[in-house]
N, C-alpha and C positions, 0 to 999 in steps of 0.2 A: 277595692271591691266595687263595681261596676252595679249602680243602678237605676230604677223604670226611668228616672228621668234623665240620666247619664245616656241611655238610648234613645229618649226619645228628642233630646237634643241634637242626637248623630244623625239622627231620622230628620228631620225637619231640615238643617242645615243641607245635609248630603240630595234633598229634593232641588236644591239649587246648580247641582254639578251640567253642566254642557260644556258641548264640543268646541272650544274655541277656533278651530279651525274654519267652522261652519255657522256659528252661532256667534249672539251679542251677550251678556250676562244679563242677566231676568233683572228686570226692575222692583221685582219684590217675590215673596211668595206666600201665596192666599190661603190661607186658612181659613175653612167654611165650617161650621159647626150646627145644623139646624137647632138640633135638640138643646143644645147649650150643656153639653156634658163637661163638656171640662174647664167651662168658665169657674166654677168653685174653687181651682187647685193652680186657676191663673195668677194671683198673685204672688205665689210661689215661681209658678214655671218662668216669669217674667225674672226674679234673682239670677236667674241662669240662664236668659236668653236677651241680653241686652239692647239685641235689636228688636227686639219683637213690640210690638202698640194692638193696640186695640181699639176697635170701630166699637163711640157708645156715647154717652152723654158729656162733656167737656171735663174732664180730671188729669188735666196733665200731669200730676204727683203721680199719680198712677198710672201714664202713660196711655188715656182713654183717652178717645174723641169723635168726633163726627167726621166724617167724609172728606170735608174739606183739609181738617185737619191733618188727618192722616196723612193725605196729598202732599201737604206742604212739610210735614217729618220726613218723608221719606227722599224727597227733592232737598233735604238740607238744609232748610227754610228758617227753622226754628230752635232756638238757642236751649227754648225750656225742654226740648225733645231731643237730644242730639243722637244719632247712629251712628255706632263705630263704623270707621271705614273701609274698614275689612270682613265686614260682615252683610249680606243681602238682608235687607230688612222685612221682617215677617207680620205681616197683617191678618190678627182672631178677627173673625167675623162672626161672632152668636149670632142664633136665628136666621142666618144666612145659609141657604144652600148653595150650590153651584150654580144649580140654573135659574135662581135667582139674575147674578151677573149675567149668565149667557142669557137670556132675552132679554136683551136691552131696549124694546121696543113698550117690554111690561114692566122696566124696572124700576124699584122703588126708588119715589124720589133721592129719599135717605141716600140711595145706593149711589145713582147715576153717576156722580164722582166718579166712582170706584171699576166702572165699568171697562173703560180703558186699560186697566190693567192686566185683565185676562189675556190680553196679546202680549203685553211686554213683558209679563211678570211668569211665573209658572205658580203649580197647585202641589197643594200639598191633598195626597189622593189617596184614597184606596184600591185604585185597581186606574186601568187606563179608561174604564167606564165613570170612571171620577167620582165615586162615593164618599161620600167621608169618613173619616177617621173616627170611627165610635170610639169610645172607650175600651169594649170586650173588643174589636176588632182588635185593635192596637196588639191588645195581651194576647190573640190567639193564633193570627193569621201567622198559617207554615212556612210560609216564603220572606215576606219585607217586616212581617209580624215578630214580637216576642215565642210564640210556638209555646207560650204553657197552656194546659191544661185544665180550662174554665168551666165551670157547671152552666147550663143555660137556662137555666130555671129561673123564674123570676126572683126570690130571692135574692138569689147571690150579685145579679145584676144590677139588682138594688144597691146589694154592699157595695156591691165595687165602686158605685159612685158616692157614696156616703162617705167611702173612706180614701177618697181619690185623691186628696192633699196630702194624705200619707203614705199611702202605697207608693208616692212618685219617690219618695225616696226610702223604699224598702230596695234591698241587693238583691241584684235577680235571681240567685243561686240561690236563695232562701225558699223563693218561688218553684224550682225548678221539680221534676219529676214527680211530683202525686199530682192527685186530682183533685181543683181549687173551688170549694164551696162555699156559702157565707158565713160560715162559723173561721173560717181561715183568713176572710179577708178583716170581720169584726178583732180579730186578734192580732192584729198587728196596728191596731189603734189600741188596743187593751194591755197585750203582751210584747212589748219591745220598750223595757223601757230608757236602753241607750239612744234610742233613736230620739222619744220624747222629751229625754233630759236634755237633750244637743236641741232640738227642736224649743225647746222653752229659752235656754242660754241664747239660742241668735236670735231670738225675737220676743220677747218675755208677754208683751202687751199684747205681738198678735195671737200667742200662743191662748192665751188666758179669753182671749174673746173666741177665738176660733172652739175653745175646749168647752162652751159652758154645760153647765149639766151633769150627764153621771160620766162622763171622759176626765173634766177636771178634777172631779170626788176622785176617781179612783187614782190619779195622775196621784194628787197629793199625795192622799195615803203611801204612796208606794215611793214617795219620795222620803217620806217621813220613816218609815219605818223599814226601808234597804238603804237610803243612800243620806240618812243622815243630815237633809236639810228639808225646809218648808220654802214651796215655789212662791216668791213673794218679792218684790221687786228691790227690798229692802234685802234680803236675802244672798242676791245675784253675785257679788263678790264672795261669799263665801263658799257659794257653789264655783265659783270660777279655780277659786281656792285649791279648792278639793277634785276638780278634773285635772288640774297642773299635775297635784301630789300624785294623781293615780295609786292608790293603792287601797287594798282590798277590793270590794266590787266597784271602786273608780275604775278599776286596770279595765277592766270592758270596756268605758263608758270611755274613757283613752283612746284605745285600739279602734275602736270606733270612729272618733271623731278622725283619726288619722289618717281613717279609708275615704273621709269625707269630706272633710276641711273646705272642699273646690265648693260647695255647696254649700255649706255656710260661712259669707263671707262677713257676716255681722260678728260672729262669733268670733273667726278669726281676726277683726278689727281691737274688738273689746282685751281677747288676751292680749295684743299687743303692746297695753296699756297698765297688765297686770303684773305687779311686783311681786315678789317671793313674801311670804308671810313671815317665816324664819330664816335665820342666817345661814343654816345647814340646810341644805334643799338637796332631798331625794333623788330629784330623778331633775338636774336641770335643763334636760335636753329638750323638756316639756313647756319650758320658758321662753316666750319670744324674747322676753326682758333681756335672757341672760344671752340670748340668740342674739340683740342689739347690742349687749356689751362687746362683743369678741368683735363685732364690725366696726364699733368705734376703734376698738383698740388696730384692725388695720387701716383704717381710713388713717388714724393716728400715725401709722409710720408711714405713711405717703405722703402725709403732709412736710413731718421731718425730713424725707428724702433730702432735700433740695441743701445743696454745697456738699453734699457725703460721696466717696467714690464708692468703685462697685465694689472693693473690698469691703469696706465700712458696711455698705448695703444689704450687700447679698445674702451675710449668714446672721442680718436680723430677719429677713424677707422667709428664709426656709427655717429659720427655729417659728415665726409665727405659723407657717402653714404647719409644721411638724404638730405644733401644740392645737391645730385649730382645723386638722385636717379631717379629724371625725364628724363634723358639725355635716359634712354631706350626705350621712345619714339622718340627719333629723327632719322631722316636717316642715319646720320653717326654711330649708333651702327645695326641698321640693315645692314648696308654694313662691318659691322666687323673692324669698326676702334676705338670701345672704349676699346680695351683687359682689360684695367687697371680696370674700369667699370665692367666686366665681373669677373674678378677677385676680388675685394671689396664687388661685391656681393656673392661670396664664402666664404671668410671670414667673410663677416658677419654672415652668417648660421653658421661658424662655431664656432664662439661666442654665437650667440643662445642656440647651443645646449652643449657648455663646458660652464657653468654658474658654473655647480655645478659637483663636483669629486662625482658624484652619488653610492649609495652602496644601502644596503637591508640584510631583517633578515637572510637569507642563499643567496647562489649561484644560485637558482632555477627562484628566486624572483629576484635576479640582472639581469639575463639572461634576464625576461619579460622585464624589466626596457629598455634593451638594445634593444632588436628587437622592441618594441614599438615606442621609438623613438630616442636614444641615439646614434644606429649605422649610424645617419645620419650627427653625427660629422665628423667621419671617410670618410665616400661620402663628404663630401663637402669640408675636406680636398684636397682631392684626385681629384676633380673636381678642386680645386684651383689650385694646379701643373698641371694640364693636362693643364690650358690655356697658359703654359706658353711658350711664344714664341721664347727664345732664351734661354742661358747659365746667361745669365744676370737678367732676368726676374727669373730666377730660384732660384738665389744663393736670390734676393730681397724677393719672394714669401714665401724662405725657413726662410730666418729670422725672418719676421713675423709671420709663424704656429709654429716655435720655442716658443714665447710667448706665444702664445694664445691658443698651445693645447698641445703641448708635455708635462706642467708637468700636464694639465688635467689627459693624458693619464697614465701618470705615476701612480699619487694618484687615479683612477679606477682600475687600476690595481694590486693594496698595496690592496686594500679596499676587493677587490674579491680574492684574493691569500688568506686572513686573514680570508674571511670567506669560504675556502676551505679548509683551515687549522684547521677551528673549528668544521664546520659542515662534509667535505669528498668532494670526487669529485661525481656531479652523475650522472654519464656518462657511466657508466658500465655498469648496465642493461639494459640501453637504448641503447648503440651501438648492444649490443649481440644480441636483441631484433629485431629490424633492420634490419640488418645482416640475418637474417633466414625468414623474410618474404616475400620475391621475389618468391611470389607463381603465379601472373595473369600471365594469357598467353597474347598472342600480345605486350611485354612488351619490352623497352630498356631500361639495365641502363648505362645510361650515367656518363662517369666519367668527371670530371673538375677538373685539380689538383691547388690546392689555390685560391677553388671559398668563399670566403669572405662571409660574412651575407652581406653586404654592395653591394659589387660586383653582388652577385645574385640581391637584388632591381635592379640594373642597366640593369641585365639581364631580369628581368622579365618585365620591361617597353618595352625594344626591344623586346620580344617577341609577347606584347600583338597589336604590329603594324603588327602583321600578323595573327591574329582574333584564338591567340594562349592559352588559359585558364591555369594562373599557381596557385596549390597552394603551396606557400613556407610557410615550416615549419621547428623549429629550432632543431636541432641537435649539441648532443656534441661529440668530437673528442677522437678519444683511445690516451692514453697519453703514452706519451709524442709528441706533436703535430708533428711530421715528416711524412712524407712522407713513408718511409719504414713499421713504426706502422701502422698508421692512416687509408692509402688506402687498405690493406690490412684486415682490421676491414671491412671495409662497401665493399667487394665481394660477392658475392655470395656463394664464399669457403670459408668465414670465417671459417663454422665449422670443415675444412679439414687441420686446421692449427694450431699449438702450438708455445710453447716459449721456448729458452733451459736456461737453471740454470748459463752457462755460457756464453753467448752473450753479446757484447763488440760492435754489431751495429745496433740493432734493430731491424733488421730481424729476424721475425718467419720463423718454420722451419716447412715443412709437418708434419703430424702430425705421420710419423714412424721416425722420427730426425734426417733422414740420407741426407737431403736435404733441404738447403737456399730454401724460396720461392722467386721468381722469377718470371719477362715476362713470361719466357718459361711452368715454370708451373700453373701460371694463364691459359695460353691457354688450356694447360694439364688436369686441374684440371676442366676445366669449359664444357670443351666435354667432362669430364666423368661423369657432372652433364646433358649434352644435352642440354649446354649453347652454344650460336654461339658468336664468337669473332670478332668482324667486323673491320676492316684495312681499310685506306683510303677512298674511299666512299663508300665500300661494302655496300649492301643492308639486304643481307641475307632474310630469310626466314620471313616476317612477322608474322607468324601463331605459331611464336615459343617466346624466351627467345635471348636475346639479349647483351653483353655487348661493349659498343662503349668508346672510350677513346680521347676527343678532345679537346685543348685548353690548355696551360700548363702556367697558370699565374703564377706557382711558380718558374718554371725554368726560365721564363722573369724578374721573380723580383730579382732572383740572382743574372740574370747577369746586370741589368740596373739599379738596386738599388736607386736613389733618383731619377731616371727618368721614373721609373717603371711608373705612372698613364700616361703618355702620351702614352703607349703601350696598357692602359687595354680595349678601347673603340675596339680598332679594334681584339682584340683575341675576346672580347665576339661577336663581328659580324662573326668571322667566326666557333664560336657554335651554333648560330643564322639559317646561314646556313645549318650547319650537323643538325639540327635539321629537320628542313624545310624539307630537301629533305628526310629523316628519314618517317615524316608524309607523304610525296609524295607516298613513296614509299607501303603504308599500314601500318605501326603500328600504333595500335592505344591510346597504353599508354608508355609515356617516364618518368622515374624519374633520375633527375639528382642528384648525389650524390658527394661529396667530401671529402678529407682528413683530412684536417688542414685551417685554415686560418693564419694570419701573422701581421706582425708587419711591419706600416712604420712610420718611424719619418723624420724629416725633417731635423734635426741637430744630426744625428748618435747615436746609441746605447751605453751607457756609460757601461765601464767595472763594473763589480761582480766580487772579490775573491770567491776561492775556494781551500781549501788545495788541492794539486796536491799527496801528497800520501795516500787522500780518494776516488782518483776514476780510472776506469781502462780507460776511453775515455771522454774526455771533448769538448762540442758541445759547438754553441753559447748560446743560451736557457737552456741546463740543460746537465746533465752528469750523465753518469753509476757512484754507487757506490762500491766499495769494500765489501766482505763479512762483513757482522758485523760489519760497521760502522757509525757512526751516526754524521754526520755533524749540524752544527747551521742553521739554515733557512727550507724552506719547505722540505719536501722528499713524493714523492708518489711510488706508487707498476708500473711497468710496466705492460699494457696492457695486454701482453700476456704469462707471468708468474709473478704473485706478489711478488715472492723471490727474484726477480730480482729489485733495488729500484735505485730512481733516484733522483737528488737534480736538484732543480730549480730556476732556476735566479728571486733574487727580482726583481719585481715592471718591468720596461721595459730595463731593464740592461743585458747585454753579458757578459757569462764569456770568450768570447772569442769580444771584442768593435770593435766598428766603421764601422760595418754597416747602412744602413739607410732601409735595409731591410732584415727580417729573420724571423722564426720561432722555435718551441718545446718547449716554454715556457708555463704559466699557464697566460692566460689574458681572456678576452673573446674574443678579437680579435682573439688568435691562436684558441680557445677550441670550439667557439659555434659554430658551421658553419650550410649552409644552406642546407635544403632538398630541393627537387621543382619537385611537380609532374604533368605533362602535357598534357591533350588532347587538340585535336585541335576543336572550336567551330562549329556549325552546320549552 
């Protein structure tokens, strides 16, 4: 249930949104308060805005300070102040108006610091006249406003600020449709009293100083005589007690805390630490305790994994989720405390879908197999390491997809090499094919270098959250899967490029052989096609031909190799982006194209011989041959002159071992990759 201060946290944050196309990210955002209305209910709103500080007399516990101060928080300066890094850091200013800052000619000394920011920073406003944010403003305004229905009478104005620490966390639907006077806002300091019980449990000391008077008289009472305990700090355990047990009028005061939990995180600290009273417990779903129990018990079988095959594995792995699969309805997995949970259901999928080392009458037929449904092995692999939380959780998560899919991958990969071996690769006509039809106008292509078949699904989900139409369709890779081949297949110049008889790096060469293709003559090559090359957030000409280059998961998975899936979420958010403001800007058809895809395992690439005096350069996945000679195992034609041949590592093996992430091999993880072509919906 959604409330004042659930909004007024979207509000605050969301004043920070600009164009990145156009724009730099605001170096803060300024909150001016003259009247000092909602400094009262700020040590509150500060539990739920972690970036936020306050300009005031030096109290860094409470994240206050002078000018200086503030300066040097927000620069990163200061250890006893730290601001998350993903969040713009928001500076209260009481007694401060706007044009305070803006005449900086008058401005108080106190300020002057702070002066500077009003160009780098943005406002948190009332209107584009820059007012501020009153309190009744907040609650009435029809537009950026909550839109309820405030009396203006002095009275109730009164209340509202009297009772402003509390109303921030009343649900707005409670608020909604009558009409709100001071007898309505007095009663929700008087009459709520699940709000107050939850409100004393996460903070017992501030509650008791914030309440003194006739608020805590009545508080007790009404503790004592509905809910069966006295608020007293001796107490606290047995109230804790008794909101676990939920029952009789606990079950509100439950239901309650459930809608709320994001907001009291003291609360949710302390149960964490709270053991059942009795051996038979009611409702234990109420228990973070019992909620830590079932996660030791799986952490527990990933520890054992290790010497066990997948049969031994597998049907201990799915009786635990079988017994432990409800738990994703409880509150402690929605507050992100079951990882283990999170991760067992990854692995489960990925048993699912490793049942069977799947193959098919040729490579064409294996390829459907796999975009159908097979590459969702690999996703759910990939999704398992990404949960993982530490080095620890890593090395555990790793030794489990060791069993249960690395020698899947393998024997997939034996199965499709064998039938490339027998039937051909066929991916030749089709890259060249390709390749030459970047005829629409209004068009980008987008490049993505090691976007996955996998990896795209992931992509096309995030896209479709911005009412973004993809269709992906599969595509095979120019061989030998690198990067220097591959991307240089799917340009627009392809047909401006050849292969020499003696290359020793995979680089094509223009097609007069007097020049390596290259950046430089990509750009070259593509304005003398009346292609435009767009660099950082260039826009360029919508009316035209376009090539954009963003995202580079394969240089990420070089360097970060078995940590690589915890990287891929946030590279494809910011293709996400360049796309986004791509459509902003007019075009109206984008296709994204790629190189190569890749190979990750979890327990390193096991070496492949290869005699060393049959090749002129030896890669991890495959190696140039020597003229005229013919090594044991696969051999294909390079890409971009067939005289030129190359041998390839069986099954998921390196002739160069011990990565856990690489590519140029023959799998369909390297070879099938994803097309995806995109308008934006109407």
């Amino acid at each position: 249930m959604t409330t004042i201060i659930d909004f007024l946290v979207q509000q605050l944050r969301a004043s920070a949104q600009y164009n990145s196309a156009v724009q730099v990210a605001p170096a803060a955002i300024l909150w001016t308060d003259v009247n000092r209305e909602w400094q009262s209910a700020m040590p509150f709103i500060k539990q739920q805005l972690p970036e936020l500080i306050e300009l005031g007399e030096y109290q860094p516990k409470q994240r206050i300070g002078p000018a200086i101060w503030v300066k040097c928080v927000i620069a990163g300066l200061l250890e006893e102040c730290p601001i998350p890094a993903d969040k713009t850091p928001i500076i209260y200013l009481p007694g401060v108006s706007r044009k305070d800052l803006r005449a900086i000619e008058q401005c108080p000394e106190f300020l002057q610091p702070l002066a500077e920011l009003q160009y780098r920073g943005c406002w948190w406003a009332y209107n584009s006249a820059g007012r501020d944010w009153t309190v009744s403003s907040f609650l009435t305004n029809p537009t950026v406003g909550m839109q309820l229905d405030v009396g203006k009478d002095k009275k109730t104005q009164e209340a509202i600020l009297q009772v402003l620490p509390d109303l921030l966390e009343t649900p707005i639907a409670n608020l909604k449709d009558k009409k709100l006077i001071a007898e309505d806002f007095y009663a929700i300091v008087l009459n709520d009293p699940a709000k107050d019980i939850l409100g004393w449990l996460n903070n017992p000391e501030d509650k008791a100083q914030q309440w003194q008077g006739s608020k805590w008289d009545i508080f007790s009472q009404s503790c004592q005589s509905q809910f069966g305990f006295t608020p007293e700090v001796s107490n606290e355990q047995q109230a804790l007690q008794l909101l676990c047990e939920a029952e009789g009028e606990w079950q509100a005061i439950w239901a309650r805390f459930a809608d709320t939990a994001t907001n009291l995180p003291l609360l949710v600290e302390k149960l964490k630490q709270l053991q059942p009273a009795a051996m038979a417990i009611v409702n234990p779903e109420n228990y973070a305790f019992e909620n830590q129990a079932d996660e030791q018990q799986i952490e527990s079988s990933f520890k054992a994994a290790s010497g066990k095959t997948r049969a031994q594995l597998a049907p201990e792995l799915r009786s635990l989720w079988q017994a432990q699969q409800t738990r994703k309805d409880w509150l402690w997995y929605r507050l992100s405390l079951s990882p283990w949970l999170e991760i067992l259901e990854q692995c489960i999928e990925v048993l699912a879908h490793t049942e069977i080392a799947f193959s098919g009458p040729n490579p064409q037929a294996m390829a459907e197999h796999y975009t159908q449904r097979f590459w969702q092995a690999d996703a759910a692999v990939l999704n398992s390491m990404a949960k993982a939380r530490d080095i620890y959780q890593q090395e555990l998560i790793a030794g489990v997809l060791a069993i249960i899919y690395t020698p899947w991958l393998e024997q997939t990969t034996l199965n499709f090499q064998q039938l490339v071996a027998s039937s051909g690769y066929p991916g030749e006509g089709q890259i060249k094919e390709n390749a030459a039809s970047y005829t629409a106008s209004s068009q980008v292509v987008f490049f993505v270098d090691g976007l996955r078949y996998d990896t795209a699904n992931m992509l096309q989900a995030k896209l479709a959250q911005f009412n973004i139409a993809v269709d992906l369709q599969s595509r095979w890779s120019a061989l030998p899967s690198l990067t220097a081949t591959a991307k240089a297949a799917v340009t627009p110049v392809a047909d401006m490029l050849t292969g020499l008889a003696n290359n020793e790096d995979f680089i094509p060469a223009l097609a007069d052989g007097h020049a390596s293709f290259s950046s430089h003559y990509l750009q070259k090559l593509l304005h003398e096609k009346g292609w435009q090359y767009l660099e950082g957030l260039e826009a360029g000409d919508p009316k035209g031909f376009a090539w954009v280059q963003t995202g580079d998961l394969d240089n990420m998975g070089h360097e970060q190799q078995r940590k690589m899936p915890q990287f891929i979420d946030k590279i494809l958010d910011d293709v996400v982006a360049r796309i986004r403001s791509l459509f902003d800007e007019g075009w109206q058809r984008i296709r994204i194209v790629t190189d190569h895809g890749w190979l990750w395992v979890p327990d390193k690439l096991a070496g492949a011989s290869i005699n060393k005096a049959l090749v002129k350069k030896r890669l991890t996945r495959c190696a140039i041959l020597k003229d005229n000679v013919q090594p044991e195992g696969l051999v294909v034609p390079w890409h971009w002159n067939p005289s030129v041949t190359v041998a390839m590592a069986p099954g998921i093996a390196g002739y160069i071992a011990g990565d856990h992430y690489n590519h140029g091999g023959l799998s369909l993880q390297e070879c099938l990759t994803p097309e995806m072509n995109l308008t934006r919906k109407s």
